[in-house]
C-alpha positions as CSV (number, residue, x, y, z in Angstrom):
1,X,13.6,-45.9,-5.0
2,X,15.1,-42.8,-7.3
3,X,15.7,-39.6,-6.1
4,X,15.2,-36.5,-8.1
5,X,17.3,-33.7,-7.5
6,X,15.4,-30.5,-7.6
7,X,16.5,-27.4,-8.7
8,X,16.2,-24.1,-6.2
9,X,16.1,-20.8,-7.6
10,X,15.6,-18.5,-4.9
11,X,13.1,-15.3,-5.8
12,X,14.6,-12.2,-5.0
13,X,12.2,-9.1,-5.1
14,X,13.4,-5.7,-5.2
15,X,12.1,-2.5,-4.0
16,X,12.3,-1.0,-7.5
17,X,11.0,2.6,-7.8
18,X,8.3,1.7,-9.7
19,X,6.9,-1.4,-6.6
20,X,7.5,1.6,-4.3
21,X,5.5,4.1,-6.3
22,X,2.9,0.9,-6.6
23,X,2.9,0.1,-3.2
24,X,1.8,4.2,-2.6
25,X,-0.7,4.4,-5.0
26,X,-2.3,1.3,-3.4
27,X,-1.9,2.3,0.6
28,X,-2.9,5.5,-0.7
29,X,-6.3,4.3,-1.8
30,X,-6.8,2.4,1.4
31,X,-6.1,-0.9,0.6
32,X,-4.5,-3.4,3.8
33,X,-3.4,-6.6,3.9
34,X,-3.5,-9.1,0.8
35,X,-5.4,-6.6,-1.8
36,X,-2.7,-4.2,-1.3
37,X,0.1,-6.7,-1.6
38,X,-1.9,-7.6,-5.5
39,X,-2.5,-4.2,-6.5
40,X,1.0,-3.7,-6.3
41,X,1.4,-6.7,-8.6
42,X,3.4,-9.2,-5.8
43,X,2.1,-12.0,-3.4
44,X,1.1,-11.6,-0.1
45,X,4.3,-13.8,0.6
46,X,6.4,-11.6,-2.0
47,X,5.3,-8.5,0.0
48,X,6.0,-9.6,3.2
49,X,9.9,-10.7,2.7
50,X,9.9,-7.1,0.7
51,X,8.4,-4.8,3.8
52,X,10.8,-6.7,6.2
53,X,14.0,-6.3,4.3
54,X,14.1,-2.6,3.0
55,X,12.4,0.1,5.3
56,X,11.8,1.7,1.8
57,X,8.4,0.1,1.8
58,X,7.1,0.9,5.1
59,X,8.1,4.7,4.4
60,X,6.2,3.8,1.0
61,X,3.2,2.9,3.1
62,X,3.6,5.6,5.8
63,X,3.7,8.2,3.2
64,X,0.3,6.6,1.2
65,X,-1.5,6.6,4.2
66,X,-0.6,9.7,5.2
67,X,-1.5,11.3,2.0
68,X,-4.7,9.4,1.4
69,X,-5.9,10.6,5.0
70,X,-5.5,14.2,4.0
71,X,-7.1,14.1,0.8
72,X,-10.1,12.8,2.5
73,X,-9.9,15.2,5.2
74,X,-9.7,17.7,3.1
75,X,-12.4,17.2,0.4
76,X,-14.7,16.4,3.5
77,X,-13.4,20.1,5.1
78,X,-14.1,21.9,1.5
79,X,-17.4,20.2,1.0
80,X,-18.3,21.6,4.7
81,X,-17.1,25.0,4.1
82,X,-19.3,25.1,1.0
83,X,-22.4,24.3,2.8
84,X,-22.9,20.3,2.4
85,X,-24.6,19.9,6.3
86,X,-24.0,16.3,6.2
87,X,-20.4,16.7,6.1
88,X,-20.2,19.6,8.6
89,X,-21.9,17.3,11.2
90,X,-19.2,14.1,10.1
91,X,-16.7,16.2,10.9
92,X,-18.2,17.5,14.8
């Protein structure tokens, strides 16, 4: 019996300024989960290790959220002020 020895490289993934900005645009859009681990072009695993080792990526997806929740709100409050009544009653 041979034994091979393997070679380990571990991966280490940074929270560049660009994955952070990535990671925004994604959240921001309302993606969760797996989808918005790959729009921000890492694995679900990759993301994972990432969100628990710099709190740069959770403000990241606090701040997408954040920002894609008021965008909706308000495009759903403009189109109710103008007079779309299917939106003024979405919002009661």
């Amino acid at each position: 019996m041979t034994f091979y020895s393997l070679s380990f490289t571990p991966e280490r993934t940074q929270a560049s300024e660009a994955r952070l900005e990535a990671i925004y645009e994604a959240v921001k859009y309302g993606l969760k989960g797996d989808s918005l681990a790959m729009a921000s072009g890492l694995t679900p695993r990759q993301f994972r290790v990432l969100a628990e080792s710099d709190p740069l990526v959770e403000m990241a997806e606090t701040k997408g959220r954040a920002d894609g929740e008021y965008t909706s709100a308000k495009t759903m409050y403009e189109a109710a002020r103008d007079g779309d009544s299917k939106a003024a009653l979405e919002i009661l």
